[in-house]
C-alpha positions in Angstrom: -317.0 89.5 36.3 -315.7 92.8 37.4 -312.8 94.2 35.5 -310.5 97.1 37.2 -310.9 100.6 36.3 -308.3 100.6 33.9 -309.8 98.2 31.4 -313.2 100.5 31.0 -311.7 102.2 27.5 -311.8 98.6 26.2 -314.5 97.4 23.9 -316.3 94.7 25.3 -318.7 91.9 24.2 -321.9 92.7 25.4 -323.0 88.6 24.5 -320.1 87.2 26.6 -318.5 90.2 28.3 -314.8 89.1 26.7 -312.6 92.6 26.8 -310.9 93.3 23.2 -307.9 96.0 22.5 -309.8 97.7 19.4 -313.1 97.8 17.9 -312.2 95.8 15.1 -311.4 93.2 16.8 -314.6 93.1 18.7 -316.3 93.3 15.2 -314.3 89.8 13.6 -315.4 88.2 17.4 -319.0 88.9 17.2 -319.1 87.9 13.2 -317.4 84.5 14.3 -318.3 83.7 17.8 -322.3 85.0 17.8 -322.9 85.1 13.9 -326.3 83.1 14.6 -327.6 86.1 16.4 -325.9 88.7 14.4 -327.1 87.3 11.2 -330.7 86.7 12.2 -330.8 90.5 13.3 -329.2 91.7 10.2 -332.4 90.4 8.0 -334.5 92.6 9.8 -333.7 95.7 7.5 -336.5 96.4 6.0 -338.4 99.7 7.1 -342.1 100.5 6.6 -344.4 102.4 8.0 -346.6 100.5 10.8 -350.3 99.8 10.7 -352.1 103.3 11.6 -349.2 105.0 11.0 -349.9 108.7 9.9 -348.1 110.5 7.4 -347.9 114.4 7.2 -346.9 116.1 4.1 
């Protein structure tokens, strides 16, 4: 889908590619629309340092 020049300021759904008028509203789309993938990549918060990892004090 190619949308004219004049959309490009628009936030857009990078899942689907649906155009939105504000960021909010892309934000309540993504939470009801892709919440599977949303959620799945929200559990992945944790942070640790990986295997061989060096630190330097």
């Amino acid at each position: 889908m190619v949308l004219p020049l004049v959309d490009e300021h628009k936030p857009k759904c990078y899942m689907c590619h649906e155009g939105f008028e504000n960021v909010e509203e892309l934000r309540d789309h993504q939470k009801t629309k892709h919440k599977d993938l949303f959620e799945s990549h929200e559990k992945q918060t944790t942070r640790e340092p990986a295997p061989g990892d060096v630190t330097v004090f």
